[in-house]
N, C-alpha and C positions, 0 to 999 in steps of 0.2 A: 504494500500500500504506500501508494506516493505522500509524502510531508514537503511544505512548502513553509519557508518561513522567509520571510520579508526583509532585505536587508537594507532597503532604501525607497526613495518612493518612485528608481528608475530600477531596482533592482531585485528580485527576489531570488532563491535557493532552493531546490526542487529536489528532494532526495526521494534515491526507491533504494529495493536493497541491492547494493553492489554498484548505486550511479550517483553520481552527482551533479546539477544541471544548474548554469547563472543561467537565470531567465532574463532577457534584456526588457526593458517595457520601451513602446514608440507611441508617441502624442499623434489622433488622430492625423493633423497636418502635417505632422512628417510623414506616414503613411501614406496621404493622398500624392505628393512630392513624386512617389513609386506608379505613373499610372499610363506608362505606356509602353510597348509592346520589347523593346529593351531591357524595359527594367519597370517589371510589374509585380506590385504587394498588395494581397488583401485581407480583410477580418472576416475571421470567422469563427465566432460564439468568443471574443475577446481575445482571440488567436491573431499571431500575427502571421503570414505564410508570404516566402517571394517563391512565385510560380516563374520567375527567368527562366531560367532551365527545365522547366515541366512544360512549356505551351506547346511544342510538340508533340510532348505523351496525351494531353488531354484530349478525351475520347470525343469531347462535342468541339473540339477544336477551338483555334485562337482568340475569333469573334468574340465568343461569349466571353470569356477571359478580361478581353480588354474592355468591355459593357462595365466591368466590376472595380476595374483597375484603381485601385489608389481609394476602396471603397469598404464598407462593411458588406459582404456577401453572404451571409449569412442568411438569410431569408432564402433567398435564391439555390443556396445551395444545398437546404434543407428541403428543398422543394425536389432537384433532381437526382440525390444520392442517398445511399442507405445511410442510418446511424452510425454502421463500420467504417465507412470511407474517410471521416477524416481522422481518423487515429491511425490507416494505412498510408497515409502520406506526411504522418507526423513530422519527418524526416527535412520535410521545406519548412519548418513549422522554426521562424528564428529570433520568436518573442513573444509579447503579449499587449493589449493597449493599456494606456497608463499615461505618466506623465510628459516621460520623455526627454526631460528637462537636459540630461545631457546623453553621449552616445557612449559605448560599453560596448565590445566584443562578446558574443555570442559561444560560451563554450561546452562540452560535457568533458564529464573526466568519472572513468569505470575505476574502480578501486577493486583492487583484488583479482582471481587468475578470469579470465575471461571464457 
């Protein structure tokens, strides 16, 4: 079971057992900044995701993608995908919303044999 404890109010700490995850937080305006086909980020359920390097793999392709660009999707996405799918792509998943106030590198770190 994941523990989250706050270490700032751009920063929190996400432990499970054997990982440890700095969650970076991004102010919606910086998130919108992300909203074109380049270099695209969106929310989803307070997730922060850059789909860059996914808009090829997406199965409804680019378009819809960049509808969302620099947006909360949310709604939208809970509309076309199962409750599984975005914990299957956690992996783009490189913050949360929040404040923002300053930027922070994104890192995880496994503790222990793998």
């Amino acid at each position: 079971m994941a523990t989250t404890t706050q270490l700032s109010d751009e920063t929190s700490l996400q432990t499970e057992p054997n990982e440890i995850t700095l969650i970076k937080r991004f102010s919606p305006k910086e998130v919108a900044e992300h909203n074109s086909l380049e270099d695209i980020w969106i929310i989803v359920d307070g997730g922060v995701y850059d789909l860059t390097k996914f808009l090829s793999e997406h199965p409804g392709g680019k378009k819809i993608l960049q509808g969302v660009a620099g947006k909360d999707a949310s709604k939208k996405f809970h509309k076309y995908h199962r409750k599984t799918t975005l914990a299957e792509y956690n992996r783009l998943r490189i913050g949360d919303l929040g404040s923002g106030k300053k930027k922070a590198i994104f890192f995880g770190l496994k503790l222990g044999n793998s």
